[in-house]
N, C-alpha and C positions, 0 to 999 in steps of 0.2 A: 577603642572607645572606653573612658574610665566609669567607674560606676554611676557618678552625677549624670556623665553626657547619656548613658543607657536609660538611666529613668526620666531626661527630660525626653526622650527617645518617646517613652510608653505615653508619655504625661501629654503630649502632642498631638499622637496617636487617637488615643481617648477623643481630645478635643476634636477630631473633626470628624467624628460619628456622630450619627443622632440617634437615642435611642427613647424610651418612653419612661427613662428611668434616672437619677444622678448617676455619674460615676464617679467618685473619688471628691465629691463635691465638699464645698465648702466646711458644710453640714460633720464631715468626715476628722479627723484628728490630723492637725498637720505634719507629725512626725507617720503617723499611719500613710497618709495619702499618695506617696510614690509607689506604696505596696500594691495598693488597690489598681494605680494605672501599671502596674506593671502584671497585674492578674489579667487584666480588663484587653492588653497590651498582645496576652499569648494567645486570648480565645479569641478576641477580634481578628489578628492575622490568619490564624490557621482557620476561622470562616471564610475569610475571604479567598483562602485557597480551595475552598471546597465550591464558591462560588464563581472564582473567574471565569472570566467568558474567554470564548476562545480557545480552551486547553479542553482536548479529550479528557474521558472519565479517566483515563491510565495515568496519563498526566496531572491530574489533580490527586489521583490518590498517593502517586509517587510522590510530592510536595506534602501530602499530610504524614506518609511514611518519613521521609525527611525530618518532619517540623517534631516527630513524636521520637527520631532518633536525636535528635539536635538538646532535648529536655533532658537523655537521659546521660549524654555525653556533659549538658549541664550540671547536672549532681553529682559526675564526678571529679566537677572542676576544671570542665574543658567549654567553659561557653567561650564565644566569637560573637556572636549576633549580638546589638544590641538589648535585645528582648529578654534574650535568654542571661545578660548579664546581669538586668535586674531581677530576675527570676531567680536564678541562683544565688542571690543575696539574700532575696526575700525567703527563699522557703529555708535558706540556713538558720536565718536570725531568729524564724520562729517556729522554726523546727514542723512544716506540712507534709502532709502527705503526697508525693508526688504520682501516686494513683488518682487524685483528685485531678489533676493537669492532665495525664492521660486520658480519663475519661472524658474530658474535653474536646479531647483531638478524636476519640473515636463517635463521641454523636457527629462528628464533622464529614469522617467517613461512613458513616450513614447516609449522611445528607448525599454523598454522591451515587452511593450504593442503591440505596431504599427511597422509595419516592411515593411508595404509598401506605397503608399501616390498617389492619383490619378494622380493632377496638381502641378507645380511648384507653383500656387497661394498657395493651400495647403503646400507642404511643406515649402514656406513663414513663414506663417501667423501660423501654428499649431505647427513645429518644428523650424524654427530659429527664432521665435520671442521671443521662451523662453530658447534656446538654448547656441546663441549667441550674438543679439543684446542687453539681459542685464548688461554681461560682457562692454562691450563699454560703457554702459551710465554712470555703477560705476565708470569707468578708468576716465572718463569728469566731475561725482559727487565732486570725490578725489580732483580734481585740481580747483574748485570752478567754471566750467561751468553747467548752469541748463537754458540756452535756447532751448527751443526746437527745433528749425530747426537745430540747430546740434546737437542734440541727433538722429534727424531723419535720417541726414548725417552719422553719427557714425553708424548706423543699417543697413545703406547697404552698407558699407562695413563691418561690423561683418559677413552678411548675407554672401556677396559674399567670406570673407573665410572660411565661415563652408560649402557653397558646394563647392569650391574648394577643401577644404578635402575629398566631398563626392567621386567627381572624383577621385581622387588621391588614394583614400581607395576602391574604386568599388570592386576590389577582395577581399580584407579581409572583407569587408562587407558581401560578398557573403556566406564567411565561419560561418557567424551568423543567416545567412538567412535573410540578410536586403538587400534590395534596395532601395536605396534614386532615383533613376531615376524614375523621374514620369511616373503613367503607361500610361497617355496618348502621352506622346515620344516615349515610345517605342513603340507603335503602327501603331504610326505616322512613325517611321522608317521602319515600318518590324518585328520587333525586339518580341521575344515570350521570357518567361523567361528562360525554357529549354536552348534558344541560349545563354543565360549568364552564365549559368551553367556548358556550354561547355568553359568557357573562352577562347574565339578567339577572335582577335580582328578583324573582318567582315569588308567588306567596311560599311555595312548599322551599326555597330556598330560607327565607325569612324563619320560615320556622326553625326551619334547621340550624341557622347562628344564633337564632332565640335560645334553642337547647343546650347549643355548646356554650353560650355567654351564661346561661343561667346554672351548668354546671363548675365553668370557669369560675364565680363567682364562690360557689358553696368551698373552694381551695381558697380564695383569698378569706373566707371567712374562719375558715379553722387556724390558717396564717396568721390571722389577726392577735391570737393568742399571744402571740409570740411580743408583739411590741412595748406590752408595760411590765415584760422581763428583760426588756436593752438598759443599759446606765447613758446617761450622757447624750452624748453627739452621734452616738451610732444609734440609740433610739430615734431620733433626730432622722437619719438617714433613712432607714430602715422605713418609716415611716413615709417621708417624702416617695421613696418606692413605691410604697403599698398605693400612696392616692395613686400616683403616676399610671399603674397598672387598672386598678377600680375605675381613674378617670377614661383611658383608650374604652373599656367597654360601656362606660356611658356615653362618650362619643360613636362609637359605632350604633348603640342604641337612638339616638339624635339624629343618625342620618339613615335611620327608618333600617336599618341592616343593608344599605346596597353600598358596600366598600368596591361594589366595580366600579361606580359613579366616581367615589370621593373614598381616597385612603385617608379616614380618619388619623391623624395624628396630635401631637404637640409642638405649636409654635415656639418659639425661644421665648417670647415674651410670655406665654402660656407657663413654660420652663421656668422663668424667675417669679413671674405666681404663685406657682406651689412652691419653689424654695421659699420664699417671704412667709407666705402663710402656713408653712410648719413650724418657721421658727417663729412666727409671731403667735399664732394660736397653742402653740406645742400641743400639748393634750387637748384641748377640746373639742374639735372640730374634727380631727382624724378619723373618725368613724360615724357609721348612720345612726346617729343615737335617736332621742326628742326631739321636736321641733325645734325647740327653744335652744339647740345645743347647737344652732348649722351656723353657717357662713351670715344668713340672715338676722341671726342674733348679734354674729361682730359687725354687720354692715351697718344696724340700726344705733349700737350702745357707741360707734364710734364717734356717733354727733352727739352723744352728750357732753353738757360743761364737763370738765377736766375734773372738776372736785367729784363730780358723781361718776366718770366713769371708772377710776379704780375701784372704790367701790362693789360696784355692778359684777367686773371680771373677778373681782376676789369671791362673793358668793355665787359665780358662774361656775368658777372653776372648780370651788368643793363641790357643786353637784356633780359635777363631769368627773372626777376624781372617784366620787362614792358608786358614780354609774360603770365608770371605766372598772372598777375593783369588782363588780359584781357581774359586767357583761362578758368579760374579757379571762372570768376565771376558769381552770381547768377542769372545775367538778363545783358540782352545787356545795357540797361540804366548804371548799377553799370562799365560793361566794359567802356563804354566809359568813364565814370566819375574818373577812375581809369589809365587810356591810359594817360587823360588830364595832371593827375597829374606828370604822367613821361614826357610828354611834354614841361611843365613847368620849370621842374628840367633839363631838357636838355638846355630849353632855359637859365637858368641862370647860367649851366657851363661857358656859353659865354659870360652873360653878366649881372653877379650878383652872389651871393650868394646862391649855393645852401642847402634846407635845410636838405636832406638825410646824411647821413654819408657816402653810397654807391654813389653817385654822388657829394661830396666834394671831393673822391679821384679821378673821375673819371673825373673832372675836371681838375686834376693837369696831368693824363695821356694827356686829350685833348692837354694842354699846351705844355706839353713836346716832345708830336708825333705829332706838327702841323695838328691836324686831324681835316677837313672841316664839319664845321654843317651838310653842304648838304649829306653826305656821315651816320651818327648817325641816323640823321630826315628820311632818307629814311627806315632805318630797322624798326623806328616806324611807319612810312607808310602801308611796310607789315602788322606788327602786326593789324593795323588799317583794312586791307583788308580782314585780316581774321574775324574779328570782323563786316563787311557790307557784304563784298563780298564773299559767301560762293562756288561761280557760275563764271566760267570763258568764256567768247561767242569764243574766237579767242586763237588761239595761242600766238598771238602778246599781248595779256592783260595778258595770265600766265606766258610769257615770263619776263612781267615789274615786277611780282607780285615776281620770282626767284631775279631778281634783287636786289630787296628789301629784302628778306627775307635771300638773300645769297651770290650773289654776294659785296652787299654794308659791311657784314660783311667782306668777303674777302681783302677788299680794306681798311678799315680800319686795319686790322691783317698786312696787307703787311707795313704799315706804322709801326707799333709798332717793325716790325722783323727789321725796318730800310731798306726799298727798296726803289729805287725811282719810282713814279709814273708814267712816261715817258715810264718806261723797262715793271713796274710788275704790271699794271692795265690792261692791257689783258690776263692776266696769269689769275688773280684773280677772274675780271670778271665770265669768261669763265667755270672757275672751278666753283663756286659759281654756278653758272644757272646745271651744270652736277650732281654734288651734290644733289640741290633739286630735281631737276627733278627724281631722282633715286630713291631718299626717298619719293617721289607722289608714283611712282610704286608700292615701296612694301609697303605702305599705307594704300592701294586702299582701303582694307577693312575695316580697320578700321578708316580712314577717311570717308567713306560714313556710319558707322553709328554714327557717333557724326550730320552727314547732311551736310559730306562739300565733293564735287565732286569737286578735280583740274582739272581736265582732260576737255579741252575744248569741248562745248557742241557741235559744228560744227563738231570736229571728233569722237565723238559719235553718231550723226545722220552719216556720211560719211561711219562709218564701224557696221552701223546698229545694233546698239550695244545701246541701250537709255538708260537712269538712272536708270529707274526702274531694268532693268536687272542687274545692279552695286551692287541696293540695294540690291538683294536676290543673289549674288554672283554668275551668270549663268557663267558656265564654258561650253563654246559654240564654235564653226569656229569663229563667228565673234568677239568672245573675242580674240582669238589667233591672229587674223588679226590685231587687235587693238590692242593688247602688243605686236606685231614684228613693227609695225611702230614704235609705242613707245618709244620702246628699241632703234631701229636704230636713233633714232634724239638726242637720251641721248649719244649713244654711239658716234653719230658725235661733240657732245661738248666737249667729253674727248676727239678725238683726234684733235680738234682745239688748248684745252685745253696745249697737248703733244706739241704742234707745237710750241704755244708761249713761252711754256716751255724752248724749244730747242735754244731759241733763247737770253735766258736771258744770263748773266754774270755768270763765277765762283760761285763769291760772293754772288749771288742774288739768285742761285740757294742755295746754301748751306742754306740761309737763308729762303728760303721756304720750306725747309724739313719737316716740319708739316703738311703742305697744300700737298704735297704728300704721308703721310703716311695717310693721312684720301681722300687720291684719291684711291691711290690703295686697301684701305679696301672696299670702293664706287664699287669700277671695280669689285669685288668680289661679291657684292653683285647682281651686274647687269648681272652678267655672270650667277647666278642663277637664274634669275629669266628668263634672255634668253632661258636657259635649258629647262626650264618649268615655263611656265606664268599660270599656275594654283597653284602654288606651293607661289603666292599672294593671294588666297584664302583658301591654305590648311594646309599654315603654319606659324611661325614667322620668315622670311629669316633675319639670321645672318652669322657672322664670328665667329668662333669658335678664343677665347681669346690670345690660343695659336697664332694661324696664324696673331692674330692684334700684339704679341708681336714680332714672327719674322719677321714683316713687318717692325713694327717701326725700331728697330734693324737695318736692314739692311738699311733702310733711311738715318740712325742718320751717320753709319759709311762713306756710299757714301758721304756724305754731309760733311762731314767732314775729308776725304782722297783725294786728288786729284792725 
C-alpha cells in the first residue's frame, strides 16, 4: 500500500468512530489533515486492542507489544501496515517525537493492566499523561508550535476530555470492570464498589460526578488560556474541542448526573452545530463570558434587518475581543497590558486612526450611530473591574459594575436599532442591570471558583451566609434567604424594565424586539432558579433551544404586526 492509499486508510478509520471531539475536521488545514487522521489512526487502533472482547489479557497485551514494536521498526523505515506507513511519513516530515506515540500505546496497556486508580493525582499523572495529553502536543507539533507553556495548556485540556469521557463512559466501563473514579472519592462520598455495580444513580453517587465534573471543569478552565494563543484554523479546531468536551459535562449535568439511565453524548447533527457555530461565532461565544455575549445574543441579533445586524456583531465582537484579552490572560500584569491596548484603539476610533481591522469597522459604526465614547469606555470599565475588582462591599458598587457591563451595552444596541435616547435609555438601562444580575445568580458557582464573588459582601454577612460557604457550595436556610432576596431585586428590575417598556412608541418597541427576546429567555431562567435556588449549585440552569426559538418567533411577529 503506497502512501495516499495508507492515509486514506487512517482518514476512514477516524470516520467511523464517534468521539465528543473533531478529528481532523474541517476546521483543521488541508495539507495538515492526513497528519492528524494518521495520529488519530495509531491511538484509535491500539485502543481497540486493549479493548477487544474476546482475547485474554495476554493476548491483548501481546497485540499492544506488537503495535509498539511495529512503530519503532517504523522509524526505521520498515513500516508494512498501512497505519504505520502514514505514521512514518508523518513524524519524518515534521520531525516528532516518537516517545509521544509510545506513550500512547502504554496508557493502552494500562488499560488492560490497571483498572482501578487511588487519587485523581494518579490518574493524572499515570493514565492521562500518556493517554491524552500526547495526542494535543502532536496536533501543536504538526502546526509548528514547540513552547512549552502551551503544550502544558494543551494537557489540561486533553486531560479534562479524557475524564470527561471517563464520566460519560462510567457504565460501560463498569462492563469491563474498570473504574476511573478514584477510590478515594468514592470513599469520601460513601460510595463501596458493589453501589456501582447496582447502577443507581444515589444522591451520594450525584454528588460524587458533581465533584469530579466540577474539578473536570476547573482543567478546561486553565485550558481555556491556551485558545487566543492558536493562529487560524487550529484556533478554530482547538476551540470547537474545548465546547465539545464543556458540552458532554453540561449534558451529563442535564440528565440530573445518572449516565446509567442515559449515556450522555453528541448527535452528528449536534456534531455540525458546534462545527457551524465556531466558525460562525469564532470568538464570541467560545467561552462563559456575560450574558449578552451567549448563543442568546446570536439567536436574538440574527432577526435583525441586514443593515443593522453587521453593525450590532461588529460592536459585539470588540467587546468580546476586549473581554477575551483580559479573561483569558496569563497574569493580571499581561490583562491589564492587553485592556490598555483596546483602550487605545477605542480612543482613536474618535480621534485617529485605528490600527485593528475590527476597530477600523467599528469606527465607522461609531460614525454612523452617533454613539458617545462615554457610553463604549464604560463596558471597558466593567471589563477593567473584573480584572481589580473581584469583591463588591455594597449593592450600590455591583449595581455601577451592571451598568458597565450591561446596561452601557444596552444603550449603545438601542442606538444602532435607531431609538431615541430620550424614550429608550430607561428601557435599556434597566434591562441591562436585570440581565446581569440574573446571569450572577446562576453563576454563583462557577464564578466563585475562578475567585470572583458578585454578590455584595454586606448581604452575605446580613444573611449569614459568608464566602467561604459560597466556595464549598453550602446549600443551607440562610442560602435560601439569600437567593429569595436576590431573586426579588432581579425580578423588581424586570418589572421596572416592563414599565418603561410600556411606555415607549409603536416604533421603538418594534425596534427593540431583541432586547425582549433575550429578556424573556432571562425571565425563564430566574423563574428557575426562584423554583429552586439550589438548582445554582446542582446544575447548568438553561432554556431549552426549542423554547429560545418559540420565543424569538413570537417577538419578531408581535414586533412586527400591530
Amino acid at each position: 500500500m503506497n502512501i495516499k492509499q495508507s492515509y486514506l486508510y487512517c482518514q476512514r478509520l477516524a470516520a467511523q468512530h464517534y468521539e465528543n471531539f473533531p478529528v481532523g475536521s474541517l476546521l483543521i488545514r488541508k495539507d495538515l489533515r492526513p497528519h492528524v487522521h494518521a495520529i488519530y489512526a495509531f491511538a484509535r487502533t491500539a485502543d481497540d486492542f486493549a479493548d477487544e472482547p474476546g482475547l485474554q489479557k495476554e493476548e491483548r497485551l501481546k497485540k499492544l507489544a506488537e503495535w509498539d514494536q511495529m512503530l519503532d521498526e517504523a522509524v526505521a523505515g520498515r513500516a508494512e501496515h498501512p497505519v504505520f506507513i502514514a505514521v512514518a511519513d508523518t513524524l519524518q516530515k515534521f520531525q516528532l517525537p516518537p516517545e509521544l506515540f509510545h506513550r500512547l500505546v502504554q496508557a493502552f496497556r494500562q488499560d488492560v493492566s490497571i483498572n482501578r486508580y487511588s487519587t485523581m493525582k494518579e490518574l493524572l499523572t499515570i493514565y492521562c499523561r500518556n493517554s491524552a495529553d500526547p495526542v494535543g502536543r502532536l496536533v501543536l507539533l504538526l502546526h509548528g508550535y514547540r513552547d512549552e507553556e502551551l503544550m502544558t495548556l494543551s494537557d489540561a485540556i486533553c486531560s479534562a476530555l479524557q475524564l470527561a469521557n471517563f464520566w460519560q463512559d462510567t457504565a460501560i466501563d463498569l462492563d469491563k470492570d474498570r473504574i476511573y473514579l478514584p477510590q478515594e472519592d468514592l470513599s469520601r462520598f460513601s460510595i463501596l464498589e458493589k453501589d456501582l455495580f447496582r447502577r443507581e444513580a444515589t444522591p451520594e453517587f450525584k454528588r460524587l460526578l458533581r465533584h469530579e465534573i466540577d474539578f473536570t471543569r476547573t482543567l478546561f478552565d486553565k485550558g481555556a488560556a491556551l485558545l487566543p494563543r492558536l493562529r487560524g484554523r487550529l484556533g478554530l479546531e482547538i476551540k470547537a474541542t474545548w465546547l465539545g468536551g464543556i458540552g458532554i459535562l453540561d449534558k451529563i449535568e442535564r440528565v440530573d448526573y445518572d449516565v446509567f439511565r442515559q449515556r450522555p453524548h453528541w448527535s452528528k447533527w449536534e456534531m455540525v452545530g458546534l462545527f457551524l457555530k465556531t466558525i460562525l461565532l469564532h470568538s464570541p461565544i467560545t467561552l462563559p463570558l456575560s450574558p449578552l455575549f451567549t448563543s442568546n445574543f446570536y439567536l436574538a441579533m440574527r432577526l435583525l434587518p441586514k443593515e443593522k445586524r453587521q453593525p450590532m456583531f461588529t460592536f459585539y465582537q470588540f467587546c468580546q475581543r476586549a473581554d477575551d484579552a483580559v479573561d483569558l490572560a496569563p497574569s493580571r500584569a499581561e490583562g491589564e497590558r492587553e485592556l490598555s491596548l483596546w483602550k487605545n484603539e477605542l480612543r482613536l476610533c474618535y480621534d485617529g486612526t485605528p490600527a485593528e481591522p475590527l476597530t477600523k469597522k467599528l469606527k465607522e459604526v461609531i460614525r454612523k450611530y452617533k454613539i458617545p465614547f462615554e457610553e463604549i469606555n464604560a463596558i471597558l470599565r466593567g471589563i477593567e473591574m473584573d480584572l481589580h475588582q473581584p469583591r463588591f462591599q455594597t449593592f450600590q458598587e455591583l449595581e455601577e459594575y451592571c451598568y458597565c457591563v450591561a446596561s452601557a451595552v444596552g444603550l449603545v444596541s438601542a442606538r444602532i436599532f435607531g431609538i431615541s435616547m430620550s424614550r429608550g435609555s430607561d428601557f435599556a438601562t434597566l434591562l441591562g442591570k436585570a440581565l446581569q444580575l440574573t446571569n450572577i445568580l446562576r453563576d454563583l458557582k462557577e464564578d466563585a471558583r475562578k475567585g470572583r464573588v458578585y454578590l455584595p459582601q454586606n448581604e452575605l454577612e446580613q444573611f449569614d451566609y459568608p464566602e467561604e460557604k459560597l466556595l464549598r457550595s453550602v446549600q443551607d436556610t440562610a442560602f435560601m434567604k439569600l437567593a429569595d432576596f436576590q431573586c426579588s431585586r432581579v425580578r423588581l428590575f424586570f418589572n421596572k424594565a416592563d414599565a418603561a417598556f410600556s411606555s415607549l412608541t409603536f416604533d421603538d418597541q418594534k425596534r427593540f424586539f431583541p432586547a425582549r427576546i433575550m429578556e424573556e429567555i432571562y425571565k425563564s431562567i430566574l423563574e428557575q432558579i426562584e423554583k429552586n435556588p439550589y438548582n445554582i449549585f446542582n446544575k447548568r440552569i438553561s432554556v431549552p433551544k426549542w423554547k429560545k426559538a418559540v420565543v424569538a418567533l413570537d417577538h419578531w411577529i408581535e414586533s412586527h404586526i400591530k
